[in-house]
N, C-alpha and C positions, 0 to 999 in steps of 0.2 A: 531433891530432883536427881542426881548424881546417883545416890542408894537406889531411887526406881529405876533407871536405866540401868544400873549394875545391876539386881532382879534381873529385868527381864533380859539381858545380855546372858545372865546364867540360863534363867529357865530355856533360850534356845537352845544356847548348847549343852546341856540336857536333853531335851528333845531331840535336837540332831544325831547327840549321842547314842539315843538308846534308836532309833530310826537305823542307825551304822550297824548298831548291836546285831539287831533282829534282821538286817541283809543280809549281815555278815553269815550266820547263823544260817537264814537258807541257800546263801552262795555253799556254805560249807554241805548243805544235805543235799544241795545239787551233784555237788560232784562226789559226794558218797554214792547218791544213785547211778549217775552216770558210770561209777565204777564197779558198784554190784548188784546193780538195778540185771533184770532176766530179761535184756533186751532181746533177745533170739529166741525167747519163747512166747517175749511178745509180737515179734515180730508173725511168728507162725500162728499164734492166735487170731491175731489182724485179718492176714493172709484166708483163714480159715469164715472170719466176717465177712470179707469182700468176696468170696466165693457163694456163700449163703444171701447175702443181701444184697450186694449190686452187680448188676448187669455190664458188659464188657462194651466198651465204646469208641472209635477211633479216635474222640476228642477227649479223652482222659485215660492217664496211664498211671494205674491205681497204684504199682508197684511204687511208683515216685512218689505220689501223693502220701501214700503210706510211709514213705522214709519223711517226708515233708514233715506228716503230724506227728512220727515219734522226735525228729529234732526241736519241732518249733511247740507242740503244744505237751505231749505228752509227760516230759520231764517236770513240768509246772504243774499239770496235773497229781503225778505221784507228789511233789512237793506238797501240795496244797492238802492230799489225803496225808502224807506220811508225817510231816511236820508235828501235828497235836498231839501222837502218838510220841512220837520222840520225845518230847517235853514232859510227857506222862509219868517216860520212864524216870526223868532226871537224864539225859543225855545229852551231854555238853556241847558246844563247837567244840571245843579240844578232845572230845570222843572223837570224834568225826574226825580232826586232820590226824589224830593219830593212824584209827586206821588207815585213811588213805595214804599216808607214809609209808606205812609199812607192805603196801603192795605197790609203790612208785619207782621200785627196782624194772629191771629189765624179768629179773624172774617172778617179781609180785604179778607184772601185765601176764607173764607166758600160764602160771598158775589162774588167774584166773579168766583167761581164755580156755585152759584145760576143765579147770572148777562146771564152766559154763556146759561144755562140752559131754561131762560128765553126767550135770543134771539134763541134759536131754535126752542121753541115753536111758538114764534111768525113768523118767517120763516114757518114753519109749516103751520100758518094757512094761510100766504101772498099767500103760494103755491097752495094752493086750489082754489083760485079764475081761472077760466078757461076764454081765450079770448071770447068775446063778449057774454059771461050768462048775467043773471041777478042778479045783485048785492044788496043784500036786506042788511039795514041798520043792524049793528051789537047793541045788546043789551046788556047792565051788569048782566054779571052773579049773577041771586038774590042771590046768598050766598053770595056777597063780601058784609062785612058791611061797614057802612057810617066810620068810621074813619078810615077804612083801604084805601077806595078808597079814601079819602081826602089826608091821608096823602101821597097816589103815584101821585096823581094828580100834587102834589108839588113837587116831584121830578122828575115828567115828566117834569112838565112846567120846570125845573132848568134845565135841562139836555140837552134842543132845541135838542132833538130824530127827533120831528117831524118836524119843520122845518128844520134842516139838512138833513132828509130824502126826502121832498120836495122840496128843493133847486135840490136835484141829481135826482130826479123822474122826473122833468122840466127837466133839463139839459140833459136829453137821446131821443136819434134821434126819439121818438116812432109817433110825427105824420107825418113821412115819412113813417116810415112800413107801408107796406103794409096788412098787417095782424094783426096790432093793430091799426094805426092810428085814423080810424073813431071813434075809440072806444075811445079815448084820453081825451076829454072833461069830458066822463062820468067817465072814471076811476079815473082823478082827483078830482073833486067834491067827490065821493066816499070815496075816500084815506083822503082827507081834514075830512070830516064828520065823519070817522068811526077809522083810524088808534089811537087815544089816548082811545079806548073803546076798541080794537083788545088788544091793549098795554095792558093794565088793566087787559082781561077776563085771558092773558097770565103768566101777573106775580102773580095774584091768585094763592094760594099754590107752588109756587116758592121762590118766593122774599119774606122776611120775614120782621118784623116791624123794626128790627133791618137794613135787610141789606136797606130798605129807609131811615133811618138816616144817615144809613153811606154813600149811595148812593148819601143824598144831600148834605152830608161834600163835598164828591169828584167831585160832577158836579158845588158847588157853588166856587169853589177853583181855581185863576185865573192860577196857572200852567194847570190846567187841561184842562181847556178852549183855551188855547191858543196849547198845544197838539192835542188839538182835536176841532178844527176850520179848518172848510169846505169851509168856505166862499172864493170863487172864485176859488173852482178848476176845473182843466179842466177835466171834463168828461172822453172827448175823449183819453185824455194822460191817465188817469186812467185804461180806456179800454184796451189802447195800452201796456202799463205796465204791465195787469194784463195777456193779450194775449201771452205776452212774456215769461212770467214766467212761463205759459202750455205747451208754446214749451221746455221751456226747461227743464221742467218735463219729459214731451213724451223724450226728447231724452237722459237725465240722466236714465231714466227707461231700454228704451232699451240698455244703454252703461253697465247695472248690468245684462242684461241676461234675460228680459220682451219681450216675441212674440208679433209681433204687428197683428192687426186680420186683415180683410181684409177691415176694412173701414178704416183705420190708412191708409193701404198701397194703397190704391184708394186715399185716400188725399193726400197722399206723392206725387203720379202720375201728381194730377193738379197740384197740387205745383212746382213740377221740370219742367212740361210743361209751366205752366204761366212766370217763374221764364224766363224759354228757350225763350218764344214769347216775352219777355219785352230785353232780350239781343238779340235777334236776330232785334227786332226794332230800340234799340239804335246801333245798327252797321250799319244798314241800312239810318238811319238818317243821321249818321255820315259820309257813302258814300256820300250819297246826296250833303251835302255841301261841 
């Protein structure tokens, strides 16, 4: 009797153990995200959904709503998408707190407020290129001096920016579009030739000599590389992931009290008709046989 109590006294804690383990674990990828998660670009994303789908109303003040659902639901949401991934690579909790140590300085926060600041500008200028213009070579901006650009050049090359951006620029359906495909050969040649000069003209008065140092502690640091390796993901599951999460933004939004305008509810429409014609097919099928 003593031996079966001592059993199952183990097997809890065991159980409790590994329950600890795997909190532990997403407390740790929490606060990985929270620290290099693209909150400002989601926010402008958001921002850019609540413009397109809901309508403006005295009894809801979307801007708070939207701080509301990136504090309370968003971050669980990337956990929930980001997690399996993690695991895939072999990415430890002790990945995880190492890098967030080593940006827990006063100058890790100021770097990656600059880091952030940086990818927007560069988003910035990706977004200017219009389908099928003409794509004229980008230049360095003469005020960068020779050891300022030598020394990003080395933190670019450390940080595989551009080939990881490359890998994913390949990996998307664009020469099926129909409205970009022809165009496909030249925009990568372009992208190839020009994105580590884009890179450059952007962290210009952004990124400081400091935060390239520190920038190349962090990208030559094999936690971090293994955090943030690309190599073989699926695209399309990425898309589908990310597709998921707007839905379920749009319907967290309107569950707080958010009007949806009439192209939200025109979408709704094919959606519950499509939804209708694919069950009205599988019953009919289903007669058949």
């Amino acid at each position: 009797m003593k031996k079966t109590r001592l059993l199952i006294a183990v097997l809890v804690m065991l159980v409790a153990a590994s329950g600890y383990a795997q909190d532990s674990y997403r407390q740790a990828l929490k606060q990985y995200l929270v620290n290099f998660g693209p909150e400002n670009q989601i926010k402008t994303a958001l921002h850019d959904i609540n413009e397109s789908l809901f309508v403006k109303s005295g009894n809801v003040d979307m801007e708070v709503l939207t701080e509301r659902y990136i504090k309370e639901v968003f971050i669980d949401q990337m956990t929930d998408m980001v997690e399996p991934m993690m695991k895939e690579r072999n990415v430890t909790e002790a990945d995880m707190k190492n890098i967030i140590a080593m940006v827990a300085t006063p100058e890790g926060k100021a770097f990656l407020t600059h880091q952030n600041e940086w990818s927007e500008k560069l988003n910035e200028y990706m977004s200017q290129l219009k389908d099928g213009g003409e794509l004229e070579n980008v230049q360095v901006n003469p005020d960068i001096d020779a050891d300022y650009a030598a020394r990003f050049q080395k933190m670019w090359k450390e940080s595989r920016m551009e080939e990881k951006s490359r890998g994913l620029f390949e990996g998307l359906p664009l020469k099926e579009m129909a409205d970009f495909g022809k165009y496909f050969d030249k925009y990568k040649t372009w992208f190839t030739d020009n994105f580590s000069t884009l890179a450059l003209n952007a962290a210009y008065g952004t990124l400081t000599l400091k935060d390239l140092d520190l920038g190349m502690m962090l990208y030559t640091n094999e936690s971090y590389r293994k955090v943030t390796d690309t190599s073989g993901m699926n695209v399309f599951d990425l898309m589908g992931a990310s597709t998921d999460m707007i839905i379920q933004y749009i319907d967290w939004m309107e569950s707080q009290g958010a009007q949806p305008s009439d192209k939200l509810n025109s979408f709704k429409m094919f959606k519950n008709l499509m939804n209708s014609t694919g069950s009205t097919r599988s019953t009919e099928e289903g007669l058949d046989k």
